[in-house]
N, C-alpha and C positions, 0 to 999 in steps of 0.2 A: 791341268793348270793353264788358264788361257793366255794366248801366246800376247807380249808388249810388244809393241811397233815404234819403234826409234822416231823421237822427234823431227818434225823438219825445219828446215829452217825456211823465214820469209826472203820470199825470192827479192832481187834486190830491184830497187827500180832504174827502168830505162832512162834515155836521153827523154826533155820531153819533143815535142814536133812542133813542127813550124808556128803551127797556131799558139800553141800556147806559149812559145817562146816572145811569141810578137806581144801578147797580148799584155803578157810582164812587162816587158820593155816598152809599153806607152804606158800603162800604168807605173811604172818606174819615173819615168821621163815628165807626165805630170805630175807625180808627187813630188819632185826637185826642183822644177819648173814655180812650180807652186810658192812650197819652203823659199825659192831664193828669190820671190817677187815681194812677198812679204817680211822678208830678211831687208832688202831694200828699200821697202815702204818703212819700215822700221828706222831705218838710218838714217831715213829724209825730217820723219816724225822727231829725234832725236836733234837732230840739227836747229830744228821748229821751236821743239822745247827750250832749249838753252840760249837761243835769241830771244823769244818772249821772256824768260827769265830775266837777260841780261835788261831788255830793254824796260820791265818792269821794274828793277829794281836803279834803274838810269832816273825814270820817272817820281820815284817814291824819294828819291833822295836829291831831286835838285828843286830850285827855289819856284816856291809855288809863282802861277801865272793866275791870270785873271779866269771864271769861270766860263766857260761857253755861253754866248748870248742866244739870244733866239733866233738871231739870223745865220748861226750857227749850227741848232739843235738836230737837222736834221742827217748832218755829216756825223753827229758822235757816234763812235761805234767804238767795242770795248778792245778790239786791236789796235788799235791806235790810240787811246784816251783814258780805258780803265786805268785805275791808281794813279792818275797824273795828279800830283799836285797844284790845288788850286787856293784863290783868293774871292770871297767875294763877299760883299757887305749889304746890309739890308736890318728890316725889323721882322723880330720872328712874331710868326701868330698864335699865338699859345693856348688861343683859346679852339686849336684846330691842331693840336696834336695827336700822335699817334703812338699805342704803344703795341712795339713788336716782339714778340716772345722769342729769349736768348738764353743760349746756355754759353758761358764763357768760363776761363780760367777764377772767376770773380765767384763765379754761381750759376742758378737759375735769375731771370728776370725777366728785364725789356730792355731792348733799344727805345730810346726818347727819341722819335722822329717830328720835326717842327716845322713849316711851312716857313722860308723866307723869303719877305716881300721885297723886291730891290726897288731903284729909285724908277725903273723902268715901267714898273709893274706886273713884272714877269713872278714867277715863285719858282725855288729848291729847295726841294725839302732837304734838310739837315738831319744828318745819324747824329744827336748829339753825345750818344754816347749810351753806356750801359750804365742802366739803375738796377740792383737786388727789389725782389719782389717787396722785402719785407719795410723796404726805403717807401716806395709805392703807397703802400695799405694792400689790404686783400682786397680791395675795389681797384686797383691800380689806378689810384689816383696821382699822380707823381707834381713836385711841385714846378709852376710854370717857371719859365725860361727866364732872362731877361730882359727887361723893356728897353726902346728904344732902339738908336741904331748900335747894331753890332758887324764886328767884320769877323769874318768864320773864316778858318783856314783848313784845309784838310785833303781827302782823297778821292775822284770825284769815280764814283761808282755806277756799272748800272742797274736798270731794273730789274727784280729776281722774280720772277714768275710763282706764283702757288706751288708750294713743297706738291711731293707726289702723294705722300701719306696724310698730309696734311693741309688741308684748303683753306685758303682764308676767307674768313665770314663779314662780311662788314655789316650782315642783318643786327649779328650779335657781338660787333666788335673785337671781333676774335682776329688778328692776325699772327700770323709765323714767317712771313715774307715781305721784305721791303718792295712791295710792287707798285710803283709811282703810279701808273695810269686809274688803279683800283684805291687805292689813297685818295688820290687825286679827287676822284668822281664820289668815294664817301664824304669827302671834308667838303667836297661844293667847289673846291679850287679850279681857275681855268687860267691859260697861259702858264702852262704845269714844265718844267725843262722833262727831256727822259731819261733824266740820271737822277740820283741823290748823291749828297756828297759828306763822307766816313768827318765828324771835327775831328782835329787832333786835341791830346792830352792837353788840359791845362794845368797849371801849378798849384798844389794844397797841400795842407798839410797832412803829413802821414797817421797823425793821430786823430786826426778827424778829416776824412774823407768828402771830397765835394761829390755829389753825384747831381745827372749823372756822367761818368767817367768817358771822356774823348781815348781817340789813340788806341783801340784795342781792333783794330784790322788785322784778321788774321791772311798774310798773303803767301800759300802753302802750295806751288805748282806741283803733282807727282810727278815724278820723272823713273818711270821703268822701262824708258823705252831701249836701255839698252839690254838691259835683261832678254828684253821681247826678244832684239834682235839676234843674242846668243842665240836663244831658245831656234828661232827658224833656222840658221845656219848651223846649227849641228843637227838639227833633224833632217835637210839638207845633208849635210853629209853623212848621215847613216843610212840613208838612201843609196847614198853613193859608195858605202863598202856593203850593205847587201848587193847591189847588183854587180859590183864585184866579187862576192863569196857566190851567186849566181850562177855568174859567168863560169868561174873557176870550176864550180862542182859540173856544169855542163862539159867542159873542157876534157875532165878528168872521165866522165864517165862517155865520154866519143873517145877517147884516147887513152885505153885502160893502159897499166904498166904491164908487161909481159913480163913471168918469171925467169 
């Protein structure tokens, strides 16, 4: 009968040595290092957030100002000036409209964007609002504006660059982005502002709708910056009890207990 040999056990491990001790301990050190620079940058991000908020929504709800002129045009920038409430009066060119492809609470459609001439001879183009494709025709022909002088009031926005998935075509009048300078150079317009500006809602009646429909801005800041900066600061500190459970396990095994 051949003879069984009694299991052994696994020998247990030592302290590690210097090297390797060190080696944890900068890699500990920048991973914490790390975690709470970015827990910080977070908190600054958060602060950023909720004054652009406050100050946008300071903007959207006090009484609109006159539009930025052209001697103006070059300071607008959208920290300072997007969603301001503005004023400005002019005739729209309707024969040099644009129609931009929208998806809204409404439906699918277009934004009706209008060129307005002021007395200056300057032009802004006008969001005037969302029209349903089926208001349109399937040619989106949508019907023009009104003549003469009008005074717009609304939210003065800036330019949106060509979607990422989506480019706009001005060969085949295809747009999906309000992009003033590419507008601008399709309709032949020159003395173009580099904003457009959102009209607001006008009054109709609820059984038969005006289009197309002002006042559908949608102004939606995300704000997770606090989440974020949970997230770093307790990964931050779970850095900070491994290299304490570390520490300890090293502690225990240079300092066995004696029976």
């Amino acid at each position: 009968m051949p003879q069984q040999t009694a299991p052994v056990e696994d020998a247990v491990r030592g302290p590690r040595g210097p090297l390797g001790l060190t080696l944890l301990a900068v890699f500990g050190v920048a991973l914490f290092t790390v975690f709470i620079l970015l827990g910080n940058w977070q908190v600054r991000r958060l602060a950023w957030k909720r004054d652009l908020i406050a100050h946008v929504n300071e903007r959207v709800h006090a009484p609109p100002v006159a539009a930025p002129g052209p001697n103006q045009w070059a300071s607008v920038n959208a920290e300072d000036d997007e969603y301001k409430r503005v004023s400005l009066s002019g005739a729209l060119l309707n024969d040099r409209q644009t129609l931009v492809w929208a998806a809204t609470d409404e439906g699918s459609g277009f934004w009706v964007v209008t060129p307005l001439r002021m007395a200056d001879g300057s032009i802004v183009l006008i969001n005037r609002g969302f029209a349903p494709a089926d208001w349109c025709g399937r040619d989106g022909h949508c019907a023009a504006g009104p003549n003469g002088e009008v005074t717009i009031t609304g939210l003065l926005r800036m330019s949106e660059p060509s979607a990422f998935m989506r480019h706009n075509d001005p060969a085949k009048n295809s747009w999906y982005t309000r992009d003033v300078p590419t507008i601008a150079a399709a309709r032949g317009l020159k003395d173009v502002a580099p904003y457009f500006v959102d009209a607001d809602a006008t009054s109709h009646d609820a059984d038969h709708p005006s289009w197309p429909e002002g006042g559908l801005t949608v102004i939606n800041f995300p704000n997770n910056h606090l989440s974020y900066l949970i997230t770093w600061y307790l990964l931050a500190l779970m850095v900070l009890a491994g290299s304490f459970y570390v520490g300890y396990g090293e502690y225990r095994l240079r300092h066995p207990k004696t029976p």
